[in-house]
N, C-alpha and C positions, 0 to 999 in steps of 0.2 A: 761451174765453180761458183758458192755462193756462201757467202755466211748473212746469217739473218738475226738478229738483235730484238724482241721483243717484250717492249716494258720492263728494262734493266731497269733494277734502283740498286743502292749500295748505300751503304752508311759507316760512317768511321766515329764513334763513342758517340752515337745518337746526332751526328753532324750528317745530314743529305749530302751525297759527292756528287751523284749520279740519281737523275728522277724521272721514270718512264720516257728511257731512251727507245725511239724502232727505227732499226735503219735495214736496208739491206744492201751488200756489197757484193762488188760481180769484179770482172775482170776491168782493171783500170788503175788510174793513182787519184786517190781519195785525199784531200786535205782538211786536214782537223786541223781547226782554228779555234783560238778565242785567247782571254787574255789572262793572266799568272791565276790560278787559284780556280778556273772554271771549269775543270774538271778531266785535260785533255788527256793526262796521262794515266790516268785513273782510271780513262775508258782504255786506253791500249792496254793494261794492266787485265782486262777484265776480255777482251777481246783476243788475248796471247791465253787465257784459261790461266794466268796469274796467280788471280784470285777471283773470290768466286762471289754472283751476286746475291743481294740478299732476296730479291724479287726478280722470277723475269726468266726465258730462257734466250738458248744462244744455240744455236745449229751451224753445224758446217757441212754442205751438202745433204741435206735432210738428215744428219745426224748429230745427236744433242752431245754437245761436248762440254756441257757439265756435268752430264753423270761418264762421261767417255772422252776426256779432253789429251787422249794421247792421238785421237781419230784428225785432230786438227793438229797436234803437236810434231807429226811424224814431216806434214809438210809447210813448216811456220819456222820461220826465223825472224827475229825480234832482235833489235839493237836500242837497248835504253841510254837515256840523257847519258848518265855513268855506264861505260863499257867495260875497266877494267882488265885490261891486259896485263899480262906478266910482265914487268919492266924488265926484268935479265932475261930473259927469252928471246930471240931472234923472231924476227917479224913468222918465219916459216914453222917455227918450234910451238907460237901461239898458235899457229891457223890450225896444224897438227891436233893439240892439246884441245882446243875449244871443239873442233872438228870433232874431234872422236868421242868429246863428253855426249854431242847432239847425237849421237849414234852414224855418226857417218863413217866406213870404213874404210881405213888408212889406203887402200887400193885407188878408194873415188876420191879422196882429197888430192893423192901426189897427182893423181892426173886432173885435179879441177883448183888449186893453188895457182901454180904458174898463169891459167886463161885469169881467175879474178885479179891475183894481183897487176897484169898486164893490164884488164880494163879498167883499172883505175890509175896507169902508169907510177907503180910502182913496185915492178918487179923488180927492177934495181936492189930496192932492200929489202931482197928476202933475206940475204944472210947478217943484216944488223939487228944489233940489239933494241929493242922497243923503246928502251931508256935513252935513246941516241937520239932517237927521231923527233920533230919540230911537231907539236900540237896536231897541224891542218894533217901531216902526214899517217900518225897514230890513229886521227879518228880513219883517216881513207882505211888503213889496218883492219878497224874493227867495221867497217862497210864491205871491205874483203870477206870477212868473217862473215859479217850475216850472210854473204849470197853463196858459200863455197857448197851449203848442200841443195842451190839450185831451187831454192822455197816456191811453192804455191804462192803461196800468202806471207808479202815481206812487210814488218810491223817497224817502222820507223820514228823514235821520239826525237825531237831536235837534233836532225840529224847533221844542220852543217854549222851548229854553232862555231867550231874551229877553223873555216875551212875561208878563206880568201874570194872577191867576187870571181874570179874568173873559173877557182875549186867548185862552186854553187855553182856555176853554170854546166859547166862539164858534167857535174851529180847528176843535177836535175835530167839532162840528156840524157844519159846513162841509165838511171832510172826510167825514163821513157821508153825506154827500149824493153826492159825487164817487163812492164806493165802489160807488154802486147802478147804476154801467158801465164800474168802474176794477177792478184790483187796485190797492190801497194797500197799501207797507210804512212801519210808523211804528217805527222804534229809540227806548225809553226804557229809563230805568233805575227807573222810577215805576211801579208797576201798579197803586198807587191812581186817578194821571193818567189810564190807558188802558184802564181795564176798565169802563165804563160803556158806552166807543163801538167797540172792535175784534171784529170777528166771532169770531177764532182768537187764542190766544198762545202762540207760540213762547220758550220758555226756551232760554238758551245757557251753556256750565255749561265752561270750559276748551277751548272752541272745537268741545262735542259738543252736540247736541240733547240735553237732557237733558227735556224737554216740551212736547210740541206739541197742544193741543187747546182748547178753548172756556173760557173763566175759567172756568164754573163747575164745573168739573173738575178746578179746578187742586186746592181743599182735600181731595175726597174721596181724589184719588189719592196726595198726600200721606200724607195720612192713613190708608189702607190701604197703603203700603210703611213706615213708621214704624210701625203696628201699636203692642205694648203696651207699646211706650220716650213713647205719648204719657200716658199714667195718668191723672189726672184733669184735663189742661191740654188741650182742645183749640185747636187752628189755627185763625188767622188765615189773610186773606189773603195777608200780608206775610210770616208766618212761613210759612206755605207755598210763597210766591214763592221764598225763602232756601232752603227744601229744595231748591229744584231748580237753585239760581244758586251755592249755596255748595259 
């Protein structure tokens, strides 16, 4: 399982988003980082087959899924910042509803509903209405939703902005476990959040890779392109994250 990214660019009204991105992705949880505006959703946008780039292809398992992006669509669930559930629909009526838009049929939902919503404890409200449920609850809802067809490749944008510290820590778990036959991509702007459970992180620096390799990489490499501007102050993870975000 691979997807392969080579020399993406994209432009929005002659504005660069994205500028000769290569990355390639294998089984794992991948963290895309960087800071508002540097392009992080733009690449999942572009890597879900969204939309398309202006320069550059994009393979999933040696198949180009921009000229054939159902070849990656059949096994991709994506959960954007905005999810969008039906607020009068009962938690089970959405999973239903969304479930069968992704082509999954009604046969493999009823029997794959009850396991997701249980992994994220809350089968309890499968028979409430969406509109009833507390923020952290609703997003767990639409994190149900993305995994109910079982994804290859699960695309996640900020995914715990709602969610409570001990809700992240449960996710992230959760997530771990998924990663050990998935590709996961997790978009944060946190790398305290995401650096205990992602395999690889990705920095996005003005819509370039500016670092792509294992957290515990990030401070040395810092640290040897900064060289003797660091004097007696060394790095942080945080301040190291900003070298490569700012």
């Amino acid at each position: 399982m691979s997807i392969l990214l080579n020399n993406i660019n994209f432009k929005i009204n002659q504005k660069t988003i994205l500028q000769n991105i290569n990355l390639s992705l294998n089984k794992g949880i991948y963290g895309i980082l960087g800071l508002n505006g540097a392009g992080k959703s733009t690449l999942l946008n572009v890597i879900s087959t969204l939309v398309k780039p202006d320069k550059g292809s994009l393979q999933y398992n040696q198949s180009d899924i921009i000229k054939n992006p159902l070849t990656l669509r059949k096994d991709l669930s994506y959960m954007p910042q905005n999810f969008g559930l039906i607020p009068d629909l009962t938690v089970v009526q959405n999973l239903m509803y969304f479930g069968m838009l992704k082509g999954v049929s009604s046969k493999v939902l009823k029997e794959n509903i009850p396991n997701v919503l249980e992994f994220f404890n809350i089968l309890h409200t499968k028979d409430t209405h969406v509109k009833n449920l507390s923020g952290g609850t609703q997003q767990r809802v639409a994190l149900s939703l993305a995994l109910v067809n079982d994804p290859k490749v699960l695309i996640l944008d900020e995914p715990t902005s709602a969610l409570d510290p001990m809700e992240r820590i449960n996710f992230y778990e959760m997530i771990k476990k998924i990663s050990e036959h998935s590709t996961v991509l997790v978009s944060s702007h946190n790398i305290y959040e995401i650096e205990k459970y992602v395999d690889h992180i990705i920095v996005l620096r003005n819509g370039q890779v500016s670092f792509s390799d294992t957290v515990d990489r990030l401070i040395p490499e810092a640290t040897a392109r900064l060289g003797n501007h660091l004097q007696e102050h060394p790095l942080n993870l945080e301040k190291a994250f900003e070298y490569f975000a700012k």
